[in-house]
N, C-alpha and C positions, 0 to 999 in steps of 0.2 A: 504494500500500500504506500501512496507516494508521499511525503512526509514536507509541512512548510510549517515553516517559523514566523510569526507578527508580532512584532513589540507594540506594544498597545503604552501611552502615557497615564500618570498616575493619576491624574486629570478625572481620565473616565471610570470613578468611582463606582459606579454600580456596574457596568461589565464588568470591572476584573472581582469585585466582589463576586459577582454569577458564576463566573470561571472560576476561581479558588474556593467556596464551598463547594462544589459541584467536586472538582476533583479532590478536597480534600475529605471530602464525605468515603469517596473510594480506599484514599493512600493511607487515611487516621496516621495524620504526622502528631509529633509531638505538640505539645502548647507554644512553643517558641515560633512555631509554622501554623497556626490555628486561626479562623479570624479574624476573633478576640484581640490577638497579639498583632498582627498583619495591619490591620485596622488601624489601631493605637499609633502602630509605628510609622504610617502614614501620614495620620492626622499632627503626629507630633513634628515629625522632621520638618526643617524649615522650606519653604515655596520654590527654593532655590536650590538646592540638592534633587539631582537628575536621577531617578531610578525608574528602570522600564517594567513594565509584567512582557518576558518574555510565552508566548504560549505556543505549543509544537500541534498543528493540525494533524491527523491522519484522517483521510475521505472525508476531510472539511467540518471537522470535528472536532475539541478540544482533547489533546490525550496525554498533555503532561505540560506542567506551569512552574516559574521562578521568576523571581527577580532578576534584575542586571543593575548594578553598578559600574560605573567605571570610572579611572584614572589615568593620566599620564603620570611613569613615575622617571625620573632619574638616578637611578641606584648606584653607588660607588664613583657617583661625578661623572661616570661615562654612559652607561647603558641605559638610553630610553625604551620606557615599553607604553603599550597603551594598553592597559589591564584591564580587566572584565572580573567582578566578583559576583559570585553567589548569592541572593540573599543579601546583601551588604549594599552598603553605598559606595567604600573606598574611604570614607574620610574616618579618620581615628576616632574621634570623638563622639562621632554618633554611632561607630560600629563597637564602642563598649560594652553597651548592651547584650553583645554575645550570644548568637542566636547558635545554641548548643542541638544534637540530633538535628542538624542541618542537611536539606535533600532536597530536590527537587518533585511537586507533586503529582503520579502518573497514574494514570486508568490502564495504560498499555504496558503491563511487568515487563515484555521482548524490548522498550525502546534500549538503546544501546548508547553511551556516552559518543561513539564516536560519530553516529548519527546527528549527537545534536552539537556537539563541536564543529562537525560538518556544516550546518543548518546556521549559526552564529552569523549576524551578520553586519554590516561594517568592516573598518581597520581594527584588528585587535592582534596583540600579539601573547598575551596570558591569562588564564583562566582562574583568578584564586577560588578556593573550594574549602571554606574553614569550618573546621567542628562537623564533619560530616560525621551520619548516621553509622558507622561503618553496617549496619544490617539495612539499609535502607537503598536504592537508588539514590542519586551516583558511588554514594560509598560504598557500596556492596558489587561495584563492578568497575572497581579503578584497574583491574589485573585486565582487562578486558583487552584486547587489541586496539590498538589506539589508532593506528597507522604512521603515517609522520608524524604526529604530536609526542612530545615527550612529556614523563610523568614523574613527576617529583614529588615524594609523599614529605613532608618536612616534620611530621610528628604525628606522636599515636598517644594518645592520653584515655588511662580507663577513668570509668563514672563508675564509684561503687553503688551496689544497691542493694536495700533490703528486700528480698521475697515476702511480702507481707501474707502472704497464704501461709507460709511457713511458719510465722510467726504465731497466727491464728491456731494451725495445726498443734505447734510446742505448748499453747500457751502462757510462756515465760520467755519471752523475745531473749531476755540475759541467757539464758541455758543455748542459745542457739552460738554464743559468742562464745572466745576461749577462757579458762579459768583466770588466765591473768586479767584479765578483759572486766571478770561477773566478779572479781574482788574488790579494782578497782572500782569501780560502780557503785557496788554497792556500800562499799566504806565511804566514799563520796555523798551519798544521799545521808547515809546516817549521818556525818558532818555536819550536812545542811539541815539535817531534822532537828539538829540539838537548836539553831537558830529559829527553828519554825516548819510547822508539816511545809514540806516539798506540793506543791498546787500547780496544775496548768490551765493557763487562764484563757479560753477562747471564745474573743470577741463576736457579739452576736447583731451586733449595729456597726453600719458606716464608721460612725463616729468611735466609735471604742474599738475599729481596726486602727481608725486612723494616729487614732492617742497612739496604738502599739507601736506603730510605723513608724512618729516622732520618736519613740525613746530609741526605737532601734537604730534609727539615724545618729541619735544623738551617742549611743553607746560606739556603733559600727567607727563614726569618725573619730571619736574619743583615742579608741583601740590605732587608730592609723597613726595618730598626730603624733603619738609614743614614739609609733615606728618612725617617723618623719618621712610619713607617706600620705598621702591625700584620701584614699581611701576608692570604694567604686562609685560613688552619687556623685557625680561631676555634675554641674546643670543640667545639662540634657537628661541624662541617666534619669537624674532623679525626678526633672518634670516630666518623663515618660509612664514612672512607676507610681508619681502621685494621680495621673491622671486613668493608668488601667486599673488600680484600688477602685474610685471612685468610679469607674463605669463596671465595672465587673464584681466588685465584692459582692454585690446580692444574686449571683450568680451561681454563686460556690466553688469561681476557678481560682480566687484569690483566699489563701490562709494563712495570718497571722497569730504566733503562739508567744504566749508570754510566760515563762515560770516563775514562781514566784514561791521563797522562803522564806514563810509566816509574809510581811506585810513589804519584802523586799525585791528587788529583779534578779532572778540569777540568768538571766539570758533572754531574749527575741528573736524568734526566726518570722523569716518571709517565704511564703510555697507557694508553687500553682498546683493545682488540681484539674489534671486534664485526662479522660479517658482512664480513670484510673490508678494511673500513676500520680505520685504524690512526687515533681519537681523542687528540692531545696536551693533555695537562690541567692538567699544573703540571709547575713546573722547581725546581730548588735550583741554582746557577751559584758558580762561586768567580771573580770579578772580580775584575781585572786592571789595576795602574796605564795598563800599558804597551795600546792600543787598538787597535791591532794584533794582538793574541791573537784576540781574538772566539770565547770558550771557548764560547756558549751557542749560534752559527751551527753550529760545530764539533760539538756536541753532535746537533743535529738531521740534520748532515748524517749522520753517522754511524748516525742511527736510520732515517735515509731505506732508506741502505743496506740495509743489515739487513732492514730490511720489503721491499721489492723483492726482497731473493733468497731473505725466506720465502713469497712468491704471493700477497702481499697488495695490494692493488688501489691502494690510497687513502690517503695519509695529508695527514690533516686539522689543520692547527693551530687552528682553532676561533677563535670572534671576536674579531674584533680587527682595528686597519689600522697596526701595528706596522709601519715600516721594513723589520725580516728577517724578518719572516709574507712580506711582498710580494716583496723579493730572495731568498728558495727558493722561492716556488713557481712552479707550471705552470698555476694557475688557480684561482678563486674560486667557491665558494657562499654562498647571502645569507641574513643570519637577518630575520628583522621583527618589532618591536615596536612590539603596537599594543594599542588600546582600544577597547572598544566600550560606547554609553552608549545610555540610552532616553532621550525627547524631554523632557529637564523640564528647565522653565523653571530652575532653580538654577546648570544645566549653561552653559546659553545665556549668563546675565549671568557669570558664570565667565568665558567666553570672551571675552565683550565689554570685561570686567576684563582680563585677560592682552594683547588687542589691542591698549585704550587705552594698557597701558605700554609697551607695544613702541614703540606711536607717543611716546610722551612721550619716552621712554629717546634713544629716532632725533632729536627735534626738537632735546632738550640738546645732542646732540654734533653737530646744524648737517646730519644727513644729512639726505637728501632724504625725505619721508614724504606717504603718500597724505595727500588730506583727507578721503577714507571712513574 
C-alpha cells in the first residue's frame, strides 16, 4: 500500500486533535503521549516555536502520527546539521519536560522506520529520537535495516517498576523487596512513628492538590539550592505543570501525595495516572541529618500502597538507575536514546574527530588503545 507523509500546522487544532485520539485510542501510548498531555503542551508552548503533526497516510488514511521539531545546530564550531526531533521542539528549555516512553502513534504495527525516514520531508540531515519506548515503535525496531541512514543509539536508561499485581498478590509490598531493603524501612517508619503515626494524605479538591504542589515546589527547590543546582520547575516546566493540575486533577490522571509524621511533611510526590500505570514525576522531600529516616523510600513506599489497593497495575519511577528506583522495585523497562543521520561526509570526519580523542585521551593516561 503506497504510503505519504502531510505535516499538518499546530494551528489546526481540532484535526490533529481527531488524528491523535483516533490513533492513540489504537497504540494506548503512555501519559507523556496522551491528549491530556499533547494538548497542554501545545497550549503552553509559546506562538513562536515551530512544531509540525507529522501524519503517514496509507490508502489515504491516517496510520501513524508524531510531532516534528527542528533545529539548525552547529556542533564543535564546525559541523552544521538541520535536525528533526521527535516529539520535541529542539529548544532546551521547553524540551525539559521530558517526554519519557516516547514513540511515534500507529494503527499499522508493519510500518517500518525506514519507510518513514524515507517519507520525511524537507532538508534535514538528523533525526533525534529521545527517551524512546524501547517496547514500543520506533524503539522497538531501531535494529531494523535502515538503508543508508546511520544509527547511533547514545544511551539506554532503565525505569524501574513496581508490578503492582504482585504487590496485591504478597500483600506486604516490603516482603516483595530484599531483607536489607524491609529492615531498612521498617526501622525508618518506626523513627518517624516515635514523632507521630506515619499518614498519607491524599488530596481530594483542586485546591488541596494545589497547596501539595506548592510545598512540593517549595521542598523540590529547597533540596536543589543545597546542591547549587536550580532544580526541574524552570518557568516553562512549571507553568506547564500548574496549568495540566488545574485542567486534569478532577480527572484522576493527576496524583499528588503528601506524608505526613503526626502534624509534619516527611515528603510530596507528583504522579500521572494513565491506563493504569501509576507515572512518578517529581518529589519535594524534607531531608534529614539523621540517615536513617529515608523520608523519600518512605514516601514511595506509601504510594506503592495506595496504588495497589486502588487496581492499579504498574507503578513506574521512570528513568533513572538511582540506588532506591533499584531497592523498591520488582523490575525494569528500558528507555533509548538515539540518533539517526544520512551519509554525509561532515558526519563521518565528526566521528573520526571524537574517535581520535578517545584514543588520544586512552594513550595520556597509559590505557591500553587500538592502533585502528
Amino acid at each position: 500500500m503506497a504510503l505519504a507523509l502531510e505535516l499538518v500546522d499546530r494551528g489546526e487544532r481540532a484535526r490533529i486533535q481527531a488524528i491523535w485520539t483516533e490513533l492513540a485510542a489504537v497504540a494506548r501510548p503512555s501519559y507523556f503521549l496522551s491528549w491530556p498531555w499533547v494538548e497542554n503542551w501545545l497550549d503552553v508552548l509559546p506562538p513562536d516555536v515551530r512544531v509540525q503533526l507529522a501524519v503517514v497516510h496509507a490508502g489515504g488514511a491516517p496510520s501513524a502520527a508524531f510531532f516534528l521539531g527542528s533545529r539548525r545546530t552547529l556542533r564543535h564550531g564546525f559541523v552544521p546539521s538541520r535536525v528533526r526531533f521527535l516529539n520535541c521542539t529542539g529548544v532546551s528549555d521547553y524540551d525539559k519536560l521530558v517526554i519519557e516512553y516516547n514513540a511515534w502513534l500507529a494503527a499499522d504495527a508493519t510500518l517500518t522506520l525506514r519507510a518513514v525516514l524515507d517519507l520525511l520531508p524537507g532538508h534535514w540531515d538528523e533525526l533525534v529520537l529521545p527517551a524512546l519506548d524501547a517496547a514500543a515503535p520506533p524503539g522497538d525496531r531501531l535494529e531494523n535495516d535502515l538503508g543508508p541512514y546511520q544509527l547511533k543509539v547514545e544511551g539506554r536508561v532503565p525505569c524501574a517498576v513496581v508490578d503492582l499485581e504482585r504487590v496485591r498478590a504478597e500483600g506486604d509490598y516490603l516482603k516483595l523487596l530484599s531483607r536489607n531493603g524491609r529492615s531498612q524501612l521498617r526501622r525508618a517508619a518506626k523513627l518517624y512513628a516515635e514523632q507521630g503515626p506515619l499518614r498519607l494524605e491524599i488530596p481530594a479538591t483542586l485546591d488541596a492538590a494545589l497547596a501539595v504542589f506548592a510545598e512540593l515546589l517549595e521542598l523540590h527547590e529547597k533540596t536543589w539550592r543545597a546542591r547549587g543546582e536550580g532544580g526541574a520547575f524552570i518557568p516553562f516546566v512549571r507553568a506547564f505543570h500548574d496549568r495540566l493540575i488545574r485542567r486534569r486533577f478532577d480527572s484522576g490522571e493527576i496524583q499528588l501525595l503528601r506524608l505526613l509524621s503526626g502534624g509534619d511533611t516527611v515528603g510530596c510526590l507528583y504522579n500521572f495516572v494513565w491506563d493504569g500505570v501509576v507515572y512518578f514525576y517529581q518529589s519535594g522531600i524534607r531531608y534529614q541529618e539523621d540517615g536513617r529516616l529515608k523520608p523519600g523510600m518512605l514516601c514511595h513506599v506509601e504510594a506503592v500502597r495506595h496504588n495497589a489497593a486502588a487496581g492499579h497495575r504498574l507503578y513506574d519511577f521512570l528513568a533513572g538507575d538511582s540506588q532506591y528506583k533499584q531497592s523498591l522495585a520488582t523490575g525494569a523497562r528500558d528507555l533509548v536514546w538515539a540518533r539517526i543521520q544520512k551519509p554525509l561526509l561532515r558526519f563521518r570526519v565528526e566521528d573520526a574527530l571524537r574517535r581520535f580523542r578517545r584514543w588520544a585521551r586512552a594513550r595520556k593516561r597509559g590505557q591500553p588503545v587500538s592502533d585502528r
